[in-house]
ROKOLBA-587104 format. One record per residue: residue in three letters; y, x negated, z negated of N, C-alpha, C in turn. Coordinates in steps of 0.02 Angstrom, whole numbers, plus 50000, padded with zeros to 5 digits. Layout:
! ROKOLBA-587104
ALAYXZYXZYXZ/...
//
This chain:
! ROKOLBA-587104
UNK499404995850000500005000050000500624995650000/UNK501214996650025501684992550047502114995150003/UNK502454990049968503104991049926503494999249947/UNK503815000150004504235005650043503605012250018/UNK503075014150035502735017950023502675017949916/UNK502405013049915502375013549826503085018149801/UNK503575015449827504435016249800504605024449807/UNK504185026249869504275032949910503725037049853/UNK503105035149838502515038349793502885038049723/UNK503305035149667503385033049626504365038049622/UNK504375040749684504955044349676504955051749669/UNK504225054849657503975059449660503605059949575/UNK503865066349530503775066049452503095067749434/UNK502755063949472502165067049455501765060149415/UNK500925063049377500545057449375500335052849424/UNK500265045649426499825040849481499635036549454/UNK498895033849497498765026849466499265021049490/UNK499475022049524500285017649533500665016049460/UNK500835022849459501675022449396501075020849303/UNK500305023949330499985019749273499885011949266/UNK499695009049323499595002549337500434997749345/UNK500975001349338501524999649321501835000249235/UNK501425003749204501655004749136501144999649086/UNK500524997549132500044992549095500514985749109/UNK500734986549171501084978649179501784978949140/UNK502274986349138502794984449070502614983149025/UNK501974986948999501554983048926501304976448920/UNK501464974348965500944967048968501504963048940/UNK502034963948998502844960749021503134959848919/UNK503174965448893503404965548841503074964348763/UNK502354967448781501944961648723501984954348737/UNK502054952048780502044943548820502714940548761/UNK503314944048773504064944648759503864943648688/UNK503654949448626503544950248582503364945648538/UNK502544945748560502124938648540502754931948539/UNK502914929048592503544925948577504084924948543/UNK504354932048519504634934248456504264932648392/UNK503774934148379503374935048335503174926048303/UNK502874924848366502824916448331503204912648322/UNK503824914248363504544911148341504664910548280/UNK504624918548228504724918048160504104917548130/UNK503564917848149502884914048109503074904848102/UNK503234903748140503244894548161503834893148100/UNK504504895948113504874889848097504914894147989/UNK504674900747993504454903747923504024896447895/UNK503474894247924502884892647907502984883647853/UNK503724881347908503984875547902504164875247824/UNK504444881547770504534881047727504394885147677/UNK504114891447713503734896847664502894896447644/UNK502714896547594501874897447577501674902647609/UNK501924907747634501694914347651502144915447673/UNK502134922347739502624923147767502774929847730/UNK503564928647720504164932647703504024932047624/UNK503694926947613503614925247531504224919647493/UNK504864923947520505604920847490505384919547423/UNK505144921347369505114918647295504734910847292/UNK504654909547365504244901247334504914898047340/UNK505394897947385505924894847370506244895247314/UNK506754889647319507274887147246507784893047275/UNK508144894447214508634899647204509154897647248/UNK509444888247263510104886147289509674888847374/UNK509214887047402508854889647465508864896047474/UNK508714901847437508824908447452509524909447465/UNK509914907347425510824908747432511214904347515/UNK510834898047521510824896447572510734897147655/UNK510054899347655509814900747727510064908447754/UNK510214913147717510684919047745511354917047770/UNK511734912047735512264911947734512394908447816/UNK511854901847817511724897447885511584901647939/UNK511084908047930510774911847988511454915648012/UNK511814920547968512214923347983512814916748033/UNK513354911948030513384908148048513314907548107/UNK512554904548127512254903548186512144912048216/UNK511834916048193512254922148238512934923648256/UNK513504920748224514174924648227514154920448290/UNK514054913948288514114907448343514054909948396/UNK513224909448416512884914148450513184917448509/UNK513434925548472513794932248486514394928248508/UNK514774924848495515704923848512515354917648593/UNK514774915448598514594910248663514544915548696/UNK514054920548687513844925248744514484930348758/UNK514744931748724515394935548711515254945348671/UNK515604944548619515484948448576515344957948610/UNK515514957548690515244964448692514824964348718/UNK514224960148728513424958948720513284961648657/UNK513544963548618513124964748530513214971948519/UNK512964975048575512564982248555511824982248559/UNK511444981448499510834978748503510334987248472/UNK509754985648464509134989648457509144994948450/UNK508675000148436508325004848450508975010848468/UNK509635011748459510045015448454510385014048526/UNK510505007348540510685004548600510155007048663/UNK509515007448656508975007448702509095013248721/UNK509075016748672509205026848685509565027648716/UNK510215023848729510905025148766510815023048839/UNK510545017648846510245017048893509775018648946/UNK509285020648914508775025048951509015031448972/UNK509265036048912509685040648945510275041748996/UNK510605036749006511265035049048511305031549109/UNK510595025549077510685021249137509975019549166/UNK509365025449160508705023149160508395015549143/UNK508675015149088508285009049050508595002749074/UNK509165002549109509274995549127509624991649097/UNK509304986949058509524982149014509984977649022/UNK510674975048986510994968949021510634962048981/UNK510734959149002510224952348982510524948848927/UNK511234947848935511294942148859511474949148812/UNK511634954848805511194960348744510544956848736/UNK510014956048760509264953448757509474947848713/UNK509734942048753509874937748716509984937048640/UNK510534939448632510814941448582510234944548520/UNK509914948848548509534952048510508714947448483/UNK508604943548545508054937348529508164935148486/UNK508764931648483508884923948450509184927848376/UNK509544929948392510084935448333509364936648260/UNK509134941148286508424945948278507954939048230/UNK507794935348273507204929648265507604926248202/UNK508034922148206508464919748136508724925648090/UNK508884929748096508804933948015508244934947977/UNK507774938348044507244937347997506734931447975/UNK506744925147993506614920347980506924915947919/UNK507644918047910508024916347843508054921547795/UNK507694928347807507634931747748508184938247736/UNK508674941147797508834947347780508154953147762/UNK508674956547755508204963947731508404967847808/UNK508104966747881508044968547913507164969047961/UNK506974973248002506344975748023506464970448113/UNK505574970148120505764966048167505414972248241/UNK505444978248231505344983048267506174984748305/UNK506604984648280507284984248326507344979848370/UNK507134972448368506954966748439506774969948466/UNK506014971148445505244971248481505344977748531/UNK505814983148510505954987848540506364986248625/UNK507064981648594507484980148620507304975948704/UNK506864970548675506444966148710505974971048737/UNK505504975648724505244979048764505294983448830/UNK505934986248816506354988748837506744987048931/UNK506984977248901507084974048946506504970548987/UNK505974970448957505334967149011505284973149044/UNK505114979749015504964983549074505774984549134/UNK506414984549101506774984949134506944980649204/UNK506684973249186506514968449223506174969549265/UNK505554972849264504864973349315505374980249349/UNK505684982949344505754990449357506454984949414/UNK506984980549421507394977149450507014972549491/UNK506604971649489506394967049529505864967949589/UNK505424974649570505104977949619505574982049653/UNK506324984649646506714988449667506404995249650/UNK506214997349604505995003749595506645009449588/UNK506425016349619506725021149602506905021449526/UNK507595024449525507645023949430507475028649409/UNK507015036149428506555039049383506135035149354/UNK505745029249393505265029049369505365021949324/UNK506075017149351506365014749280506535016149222/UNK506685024049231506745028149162506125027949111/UNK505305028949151504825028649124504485024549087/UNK504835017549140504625010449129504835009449048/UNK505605012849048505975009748979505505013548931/UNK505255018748950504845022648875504265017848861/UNK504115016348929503355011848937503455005248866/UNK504235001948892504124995448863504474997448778/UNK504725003148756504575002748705504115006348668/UNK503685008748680503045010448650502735004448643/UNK502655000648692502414992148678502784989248623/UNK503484990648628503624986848583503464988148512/UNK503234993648478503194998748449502494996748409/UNK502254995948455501394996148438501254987648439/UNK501654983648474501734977148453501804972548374/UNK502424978548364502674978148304502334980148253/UNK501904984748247501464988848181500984990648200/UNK500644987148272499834987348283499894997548282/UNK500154999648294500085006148282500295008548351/UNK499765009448424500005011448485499945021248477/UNK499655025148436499655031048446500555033348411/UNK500665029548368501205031748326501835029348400/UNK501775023248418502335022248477502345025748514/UNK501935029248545501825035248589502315041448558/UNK502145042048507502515050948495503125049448465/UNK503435039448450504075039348449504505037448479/UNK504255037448543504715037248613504725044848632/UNK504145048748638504335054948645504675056848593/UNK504635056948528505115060248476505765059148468/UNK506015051048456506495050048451506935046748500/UNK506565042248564506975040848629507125046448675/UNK506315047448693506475052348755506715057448748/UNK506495060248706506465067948653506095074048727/UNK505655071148731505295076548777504705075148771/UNK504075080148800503325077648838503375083448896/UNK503115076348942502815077249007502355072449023/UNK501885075449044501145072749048501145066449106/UNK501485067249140501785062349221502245055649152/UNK502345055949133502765052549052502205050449040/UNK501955054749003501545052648941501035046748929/UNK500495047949005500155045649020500325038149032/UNK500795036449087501215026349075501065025149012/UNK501645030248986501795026548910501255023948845/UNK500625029848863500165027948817499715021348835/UNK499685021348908499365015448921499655008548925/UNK500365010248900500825003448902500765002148827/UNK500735007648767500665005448688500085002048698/UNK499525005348707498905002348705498674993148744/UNK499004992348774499324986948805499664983648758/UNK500074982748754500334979548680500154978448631/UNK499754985048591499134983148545498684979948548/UNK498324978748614497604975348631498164966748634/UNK498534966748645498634958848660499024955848579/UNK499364957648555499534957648491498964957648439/UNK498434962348454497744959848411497514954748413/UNK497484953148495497024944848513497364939548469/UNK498224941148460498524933348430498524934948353/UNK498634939548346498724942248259498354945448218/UNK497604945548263497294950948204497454958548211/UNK497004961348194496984969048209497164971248132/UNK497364967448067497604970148002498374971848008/UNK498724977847984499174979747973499584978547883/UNK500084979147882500304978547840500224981647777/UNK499924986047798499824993547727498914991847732/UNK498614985247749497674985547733497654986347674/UNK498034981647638497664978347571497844985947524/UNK498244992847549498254996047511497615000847498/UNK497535002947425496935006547425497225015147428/UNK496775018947457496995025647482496505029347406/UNK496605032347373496115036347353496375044347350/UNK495815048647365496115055647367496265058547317/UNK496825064047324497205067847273496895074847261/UNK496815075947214496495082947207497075087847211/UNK496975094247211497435097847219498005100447172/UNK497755098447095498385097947051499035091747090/UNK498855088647123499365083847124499985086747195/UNK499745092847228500005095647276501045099247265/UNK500845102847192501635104147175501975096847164/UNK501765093247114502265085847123502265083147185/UNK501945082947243502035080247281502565084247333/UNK502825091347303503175093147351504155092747320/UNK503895090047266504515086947222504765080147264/UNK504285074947258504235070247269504475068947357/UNK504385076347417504725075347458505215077447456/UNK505455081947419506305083747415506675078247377/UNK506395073547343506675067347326506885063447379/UNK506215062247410506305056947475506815059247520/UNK506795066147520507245069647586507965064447554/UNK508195065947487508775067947455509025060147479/UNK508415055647457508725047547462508735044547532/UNK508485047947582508595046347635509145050547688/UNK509455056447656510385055947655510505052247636/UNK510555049547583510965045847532510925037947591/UNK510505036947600510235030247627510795030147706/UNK510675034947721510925037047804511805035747783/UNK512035040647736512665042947720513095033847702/UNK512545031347668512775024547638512875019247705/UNK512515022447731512465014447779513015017547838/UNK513075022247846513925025647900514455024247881/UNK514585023747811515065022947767515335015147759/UNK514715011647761514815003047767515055001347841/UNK514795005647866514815002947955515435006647958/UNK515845011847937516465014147961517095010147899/UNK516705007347846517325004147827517574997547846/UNK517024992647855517064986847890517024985847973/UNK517324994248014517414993048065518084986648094/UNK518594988148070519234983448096519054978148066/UNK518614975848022518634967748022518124964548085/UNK518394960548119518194953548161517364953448144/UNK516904953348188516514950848171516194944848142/UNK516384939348151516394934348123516254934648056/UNK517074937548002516824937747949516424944447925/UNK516464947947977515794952747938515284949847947/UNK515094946547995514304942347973514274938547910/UNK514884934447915514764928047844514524933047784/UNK515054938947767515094943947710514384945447717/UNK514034945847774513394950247752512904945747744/UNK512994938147777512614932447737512684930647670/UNK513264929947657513524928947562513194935047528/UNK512964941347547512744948247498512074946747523/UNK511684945847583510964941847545510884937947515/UNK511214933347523511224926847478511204928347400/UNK511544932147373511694934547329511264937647287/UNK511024943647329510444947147298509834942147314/UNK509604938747368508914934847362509074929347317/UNK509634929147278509584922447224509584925747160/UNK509834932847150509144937547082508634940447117/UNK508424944147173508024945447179507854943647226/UNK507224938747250506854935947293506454940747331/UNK506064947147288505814949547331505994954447356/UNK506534957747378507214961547412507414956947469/UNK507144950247478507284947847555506604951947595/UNK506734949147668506164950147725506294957347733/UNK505684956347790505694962947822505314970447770/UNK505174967347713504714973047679504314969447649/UNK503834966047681503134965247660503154961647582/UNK503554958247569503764957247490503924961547436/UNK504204968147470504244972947416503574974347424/UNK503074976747475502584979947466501904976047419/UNK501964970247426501554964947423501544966847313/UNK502364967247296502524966447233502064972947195/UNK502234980347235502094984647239501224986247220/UNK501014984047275500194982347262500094980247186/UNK500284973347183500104969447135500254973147048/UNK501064974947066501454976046994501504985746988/UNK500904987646991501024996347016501474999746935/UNK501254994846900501584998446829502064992846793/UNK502464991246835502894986646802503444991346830/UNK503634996446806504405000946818505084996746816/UNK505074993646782505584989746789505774985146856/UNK505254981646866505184976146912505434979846986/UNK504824986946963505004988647046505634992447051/UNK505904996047015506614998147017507044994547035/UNK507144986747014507594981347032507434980847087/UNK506834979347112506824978447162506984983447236/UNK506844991847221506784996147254507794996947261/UNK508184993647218508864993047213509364989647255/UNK508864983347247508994977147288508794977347361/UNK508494978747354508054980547431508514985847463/UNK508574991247459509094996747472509684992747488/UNK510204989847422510934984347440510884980247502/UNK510304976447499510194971547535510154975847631/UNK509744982647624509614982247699510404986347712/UNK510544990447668511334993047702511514990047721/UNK511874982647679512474978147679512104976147758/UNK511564971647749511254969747802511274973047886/UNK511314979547880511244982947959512074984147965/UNK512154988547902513144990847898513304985347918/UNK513314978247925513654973947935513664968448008/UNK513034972248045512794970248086512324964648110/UNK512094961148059511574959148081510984961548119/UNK510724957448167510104959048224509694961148214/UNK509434967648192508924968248156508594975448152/UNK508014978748154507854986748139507974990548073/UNK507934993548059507874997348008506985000647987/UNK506995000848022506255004547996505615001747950/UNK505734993647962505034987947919505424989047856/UNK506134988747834506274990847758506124995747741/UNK506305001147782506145006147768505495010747743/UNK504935005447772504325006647750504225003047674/UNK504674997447694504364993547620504884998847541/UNK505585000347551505775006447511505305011547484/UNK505225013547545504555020047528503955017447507/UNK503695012847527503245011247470503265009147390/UNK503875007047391504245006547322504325013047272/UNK504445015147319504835022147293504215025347286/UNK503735025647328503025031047329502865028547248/UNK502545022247253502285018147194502505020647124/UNK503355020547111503585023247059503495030747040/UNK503535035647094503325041447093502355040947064/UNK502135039047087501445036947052501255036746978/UNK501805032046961501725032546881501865040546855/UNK502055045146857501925053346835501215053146877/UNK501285054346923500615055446961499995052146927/UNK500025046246889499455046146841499235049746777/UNK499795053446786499575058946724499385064946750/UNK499225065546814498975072146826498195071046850/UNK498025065146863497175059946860497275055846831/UNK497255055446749497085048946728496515047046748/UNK496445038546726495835036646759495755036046827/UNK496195037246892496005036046936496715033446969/UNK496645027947005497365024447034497485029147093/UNK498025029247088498295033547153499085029247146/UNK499185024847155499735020447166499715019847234/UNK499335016347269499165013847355499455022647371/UNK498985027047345499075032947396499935038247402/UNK500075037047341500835038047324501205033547361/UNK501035029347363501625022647399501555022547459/UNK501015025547497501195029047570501275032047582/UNK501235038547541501445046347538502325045247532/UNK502445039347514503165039047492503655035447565/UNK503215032047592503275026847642503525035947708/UNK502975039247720502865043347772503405049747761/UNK503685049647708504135053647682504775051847688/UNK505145044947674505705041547689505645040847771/UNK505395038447795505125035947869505425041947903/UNK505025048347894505075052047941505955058647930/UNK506215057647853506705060947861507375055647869/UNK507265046747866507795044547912507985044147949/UNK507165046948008507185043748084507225051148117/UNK507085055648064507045063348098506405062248155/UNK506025058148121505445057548158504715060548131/UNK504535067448099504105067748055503505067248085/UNK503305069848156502505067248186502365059348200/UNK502765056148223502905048248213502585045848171/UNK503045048148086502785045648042502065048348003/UNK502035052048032501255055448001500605051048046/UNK500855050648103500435046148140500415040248140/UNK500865033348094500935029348055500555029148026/UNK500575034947978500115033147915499545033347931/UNK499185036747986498585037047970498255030848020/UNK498585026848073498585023248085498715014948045/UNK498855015548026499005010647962498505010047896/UNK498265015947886497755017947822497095018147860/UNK497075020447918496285021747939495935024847902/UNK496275031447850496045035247792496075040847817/UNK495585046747827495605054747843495785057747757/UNK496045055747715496105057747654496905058447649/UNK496995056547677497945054647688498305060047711/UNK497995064247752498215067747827498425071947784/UNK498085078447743498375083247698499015083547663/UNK498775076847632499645075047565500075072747628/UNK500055067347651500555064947698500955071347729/UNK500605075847784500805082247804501255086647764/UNK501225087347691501515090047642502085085347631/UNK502025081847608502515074647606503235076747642/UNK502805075947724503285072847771503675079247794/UNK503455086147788503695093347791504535093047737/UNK504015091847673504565094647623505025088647619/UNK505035082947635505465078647644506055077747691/UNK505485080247746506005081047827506575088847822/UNK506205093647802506695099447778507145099247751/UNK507125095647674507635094647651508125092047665/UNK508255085747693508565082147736508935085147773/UNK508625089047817508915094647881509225096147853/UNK509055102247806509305109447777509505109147723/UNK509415106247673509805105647594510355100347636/UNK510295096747668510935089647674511145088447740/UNK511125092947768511305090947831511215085147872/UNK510725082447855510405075347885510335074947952/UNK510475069347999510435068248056510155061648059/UNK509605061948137509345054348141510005049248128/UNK509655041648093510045036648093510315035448162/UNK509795035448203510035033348260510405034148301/UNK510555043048300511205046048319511995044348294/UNK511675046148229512315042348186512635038748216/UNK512205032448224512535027648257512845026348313/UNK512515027348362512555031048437513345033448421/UNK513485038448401514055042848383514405038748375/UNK514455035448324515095032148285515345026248350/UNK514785022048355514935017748417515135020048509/UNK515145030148516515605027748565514825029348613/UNK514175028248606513835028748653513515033948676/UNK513265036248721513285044448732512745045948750/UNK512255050848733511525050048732511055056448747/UNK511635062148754511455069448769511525069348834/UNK511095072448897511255074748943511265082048965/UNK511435084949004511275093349026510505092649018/UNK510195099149027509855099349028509585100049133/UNK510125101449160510015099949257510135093349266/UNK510455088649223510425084049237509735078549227/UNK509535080149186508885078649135508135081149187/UNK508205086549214507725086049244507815083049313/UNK508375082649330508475079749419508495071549390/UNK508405068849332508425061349320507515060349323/UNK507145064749337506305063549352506265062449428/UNK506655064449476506495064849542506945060349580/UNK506545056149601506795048849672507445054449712/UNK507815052549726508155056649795507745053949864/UNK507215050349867506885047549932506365054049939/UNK506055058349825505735063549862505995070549900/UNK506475069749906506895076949923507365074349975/UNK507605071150023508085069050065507645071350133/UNK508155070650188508035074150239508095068250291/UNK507415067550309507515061550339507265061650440/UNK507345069950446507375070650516508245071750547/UNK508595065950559509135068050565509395063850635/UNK510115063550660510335058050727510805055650702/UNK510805047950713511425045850693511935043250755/UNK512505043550755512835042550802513595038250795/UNK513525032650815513855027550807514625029250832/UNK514935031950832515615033950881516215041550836/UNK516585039650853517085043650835517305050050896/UNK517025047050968517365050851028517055058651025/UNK517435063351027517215069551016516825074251078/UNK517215071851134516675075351172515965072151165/UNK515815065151143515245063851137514905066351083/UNK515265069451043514815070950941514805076850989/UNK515155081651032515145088851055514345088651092/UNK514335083751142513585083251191513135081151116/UNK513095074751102512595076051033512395081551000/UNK512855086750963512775092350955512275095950974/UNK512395096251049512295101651075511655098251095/UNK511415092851125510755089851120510145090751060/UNK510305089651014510115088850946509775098250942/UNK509285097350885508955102950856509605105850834/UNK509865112350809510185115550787510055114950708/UNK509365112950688509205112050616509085103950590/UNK509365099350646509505092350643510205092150600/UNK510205087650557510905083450537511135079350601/UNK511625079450620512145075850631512475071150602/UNK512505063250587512855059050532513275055850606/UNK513855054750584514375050950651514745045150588/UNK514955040050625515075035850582515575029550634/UNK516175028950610516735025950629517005023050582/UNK517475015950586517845012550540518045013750487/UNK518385019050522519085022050501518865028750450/UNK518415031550447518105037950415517585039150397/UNK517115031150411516545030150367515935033150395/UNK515565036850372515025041250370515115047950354/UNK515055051350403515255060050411514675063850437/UNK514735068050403514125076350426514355079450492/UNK514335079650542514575085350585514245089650605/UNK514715095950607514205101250614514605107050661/UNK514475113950697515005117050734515355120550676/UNK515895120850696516315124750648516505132950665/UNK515955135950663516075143150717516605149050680/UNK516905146350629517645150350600518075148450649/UNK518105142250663518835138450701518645138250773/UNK518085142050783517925141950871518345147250909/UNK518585145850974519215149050988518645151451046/UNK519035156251086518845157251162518675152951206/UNK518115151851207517975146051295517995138051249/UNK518085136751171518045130851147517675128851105/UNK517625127351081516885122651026517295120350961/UNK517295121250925517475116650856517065113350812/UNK517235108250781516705103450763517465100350708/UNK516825103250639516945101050584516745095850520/UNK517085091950487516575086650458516615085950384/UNK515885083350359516185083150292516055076250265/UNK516465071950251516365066150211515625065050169/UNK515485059850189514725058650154514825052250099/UNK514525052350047514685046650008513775044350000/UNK513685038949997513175035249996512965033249940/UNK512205032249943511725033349885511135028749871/UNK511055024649862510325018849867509935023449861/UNK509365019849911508775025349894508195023149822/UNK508455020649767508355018949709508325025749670/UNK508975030749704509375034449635509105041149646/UNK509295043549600508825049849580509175056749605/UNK509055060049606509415067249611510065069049572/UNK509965065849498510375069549458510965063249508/UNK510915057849513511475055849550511915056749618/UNK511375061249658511605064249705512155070949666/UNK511735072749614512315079249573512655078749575/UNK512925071649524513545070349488514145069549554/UNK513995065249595514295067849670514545074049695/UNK514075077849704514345085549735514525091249692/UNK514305090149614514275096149587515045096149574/UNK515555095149584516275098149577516325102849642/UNK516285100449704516345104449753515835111349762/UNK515315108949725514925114849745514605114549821/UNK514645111049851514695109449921514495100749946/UNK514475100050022514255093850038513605092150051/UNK513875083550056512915081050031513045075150052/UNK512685068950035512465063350019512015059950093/UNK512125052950103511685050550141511285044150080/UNK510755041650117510415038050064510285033250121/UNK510385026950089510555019450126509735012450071/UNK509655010950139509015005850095509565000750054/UNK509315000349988509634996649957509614989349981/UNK509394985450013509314979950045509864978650105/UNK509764985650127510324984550210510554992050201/UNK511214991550188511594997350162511874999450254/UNK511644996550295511554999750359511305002350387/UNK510545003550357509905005850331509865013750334/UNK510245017850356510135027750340509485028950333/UNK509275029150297508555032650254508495041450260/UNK509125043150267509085051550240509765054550233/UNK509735062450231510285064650202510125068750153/UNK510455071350081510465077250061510925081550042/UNK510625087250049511445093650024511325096349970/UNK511935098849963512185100349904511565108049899/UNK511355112249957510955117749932510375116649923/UNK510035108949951509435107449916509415105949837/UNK509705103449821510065100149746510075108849699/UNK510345112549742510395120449693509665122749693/UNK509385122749747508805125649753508165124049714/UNK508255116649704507895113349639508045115349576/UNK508675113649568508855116249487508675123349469/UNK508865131249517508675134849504508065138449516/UNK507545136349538506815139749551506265132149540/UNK506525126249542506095120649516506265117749462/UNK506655119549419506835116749355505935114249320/UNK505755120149301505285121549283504625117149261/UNK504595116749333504155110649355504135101549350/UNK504735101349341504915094549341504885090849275/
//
């Protein structure tokens, strides 16, 4: 099959083993990326940590130190590449995919590699799923620029490469699946679905080979809850709901007060406040796995974990509010496990004798998770991916209901990610006619039986005319007036004369989708578009009008 044919098959919203065998290679493209990420901060972690993200083996003057250096070398960084490269992860991707079918600018990537890789290597309280996303994102965006693909199916690519990134990040490819549909795409369609799952799964299988198939939540023990423990546990999600406003509300509030300062010193400020807290509390650095690790170990030390569940919280606000490179969601798991854990201690009085710490501290994890991200099937599919426990599914479900509700409806809670989106200016809603004409190539709908005619002279467009099918386009094309529709004009036809009327054509790569043919005609209501090979914009591929474009939206919406 020849590139021109693939481009022409791949502009059409349907399933193929094409646009599948294109979502295994964004998965490949961006686990490849990842893994890279990943040993970046395994390697130069390894140079001085006993364990990775095990900040307490260092000396206290080293914890206060290496935030302060990382931040630094990011501000550096950002002011070489130039500071409006630094719209970075999972909030940035959304804006993108929606606006611009996934097309990534490269030093953003940059930025987000190197940025990303040194925080968390010196110990913020940031997740390394905002890269992994970011970077995913751009490998498939890459493969999607370089084959010249239609941008429907770059749109797909971008879901493709972050579900990889997704399932890269937390070995969890079923959960990346339903959080690109949940919280990127915010749709399912099976012509979707299908790439994307075989691009997580892709990412998972190669991320196992280098890292092991153990997740972060193994070493926890699951044991089941009998059904006295069902009313506290629906306490316990209107808690979670309550602190993950609070969490959302806090971190808008940092990011809108330290908007007018310079970046520069908002980085240093947010290196000096890790510094700070990882020189009392050591295990409130990293991405999580230190709170969780403490968690395991110290299930009834209330004290310990409160400081810590404190610190950890200060640390990731200041940390994201302030802009460092980094996700939200690996703290966010390690919080909720904090937080589950402490909720546990009552919960041992409703089974003495039996630990239910592990199972609270993911019940707590799937509860924060899913009412920050307004992601509640996501996070239910986390957990059980992560636990490999059928004992989970019941409480978790309860959990993640009365947690996510509250949030909504007691607090008016909105995804973080919007939040952000919002405040920064980036725009992430489309129509809903626009939304479905962004699934369909304009190569599948263009009209490509047409005459073109090199000349301005009118008795000659008059003989063309009149040569030509009556249900042929006409395109005429001169210096001076570009590319024009002609057609008879039988209002302005006089006695014994012919009139011949034209309508300006504006041009279209045959890359772009329908909804971009829209945004073109839909003021006039009228018109239509020619479509030019993106290679040789001399190239006429096609025309389309403005009543094919209606005729879709109103009797094929549906379908698409």
């Amino acid at each position: 099959m020849s590139l021109d044919t693939l481009r022409r098959r791949l502009a059409i919203p349907k399933t193929s083993i094409q646009l599948c065998l294109l979502g295994i290679a964004a998965g490949l493209i961006a686990a490849v990326l990842i893994i890279l990420f990943r040993l970046s901060i395994h390697f130069f972690q390894g140079l001085y940590l006993t364990a990775a993200d095990n900040f307490s083996s260092l000396s206290e003057a080293d914890r206060v130190v290496l935030p302060v250096m990382a931040a630094l070398f990011i501000a550096v960084f950002a002011d070489m590449t130039g500071f409006k490269h630094y719209r970075l992860g999972i909030p940035f991707v959304i804006h993108r995919i929606k606006h611009h079918y996934g097309q990534m600018p490269i030093w953003n990537t940059a930025n987000q590699f190197f940025g990303g890789a040194v925080a968390l290597i010196c110990g913020f309280s940031v997740g390394r799923e905002g890269p992994s996303v970011h970077l995913g994102a751009t490998g498939a965006s890459i493969l999607a620029e370089r084959m010249h693909l239609p941008l429907n199916a770059a749109r797909t690519l971008g879901g493709c490469g972050v579900a990889a990134g997704i399932a890269a990040s937390f070995n969890t490819p079923l959960a990346a699946v339903i959080f690109v549909m949940e919280v990127v795409l915010r749709e399912y369609k099976v012509h979707i679905f299908v790439p994307i799952m075989l691009a997580a799964v892709t990412g998972a299988l190669l991320t196992q080979n280098v890292f092991g198939t153990d997740s972060e939540l193994a070493l926890i023990t699951i044991n089941p809850l009998s059904g006295w423990h069902y009313p506290f546990l629906v306490l316990c999600g209107a808690a979670l709901g309550a602190v993950a406003f609070a969490f959302n509300q806090n971190l808008m509030l940092i990011i809108r007060t330290f908007k007018s300062i310079n970046m520069f010193p908002r980085l240093l400020l947010a290196g000096l406040i890790a510094g700070g807290i990882g020189y009392l509390v050591p295990e409130a650095m990293g991405s999580g796995m230190s709170a969780i690790t403490q968690a395991l170990q110290s299930p009834d030390d209330i004290q310990l974990l409160t400081t810590i569940l404190i610190a950890k919280l200060l640390a990731t606000l200041f940390a994201i509010g302030l802009g460092i490179p980094g996700g939200l969601i690996g703290p966010v798991i390690g919080l909720g496990v904090v937080m589950g854990t402490l909720m546990s201690f009552f919960g041992q009085w409703i089974s003495p004798g039996v630990d239910v710490s592990g199972t609270y501290g993911v019940l707590g994890m799937a509860g924060l998770l899913a009412a920050t991200l307004h992601a509640p099937l996501a996070a239910l599919t986390a957990v059980m991916e992560l636990t490999s426990s059928p004992q989970i599914i019941v409480p978790a479900m309860l959990v993640i209901s009365t947690a996510y509700v509250t949030a909504l409806q007691v607090f008016g809670n909105r995804s973080i990610f919007l939040q952000q989106l919002d405040f920064q200016g980036l725009p992430y809603q489309v129509s809903p006619a626009t939304e479905a004409l962004q699934k369909v190539g304009i190569m599948a709908e263009m009209e490509e039986d047409f005459k073109l005619l090199y000349s301005d002279d009118k008795e000659q467009i008059k003989d063309t005319l009149g040569a030509v099918n009556s249900q042929t386009p006409l395109i005429v094309y001169d210096e001076q007036n570009g590319y024009r529709l002609a057609e008879y004009d039988l209002s302005l036809t006089g006695e014994g004369s012919v009139s011949i009327s034209y309508i300006p054509l504006q041009g279209l790569s045959n890359q772009a989708t329908l909804a971009d043919a829209f945004d073109i005609l839909k003021d006039k209501r009228s018109g239509a578009v020619y479509v030019y090979n993106r290679k040789d914009k001399q190239q006429i591929m096609g025309i389309l009008r403005w009543d094919q474009l209606r005729n879709i939206i109103t009797h094929r919406q549906t379908l698409l």
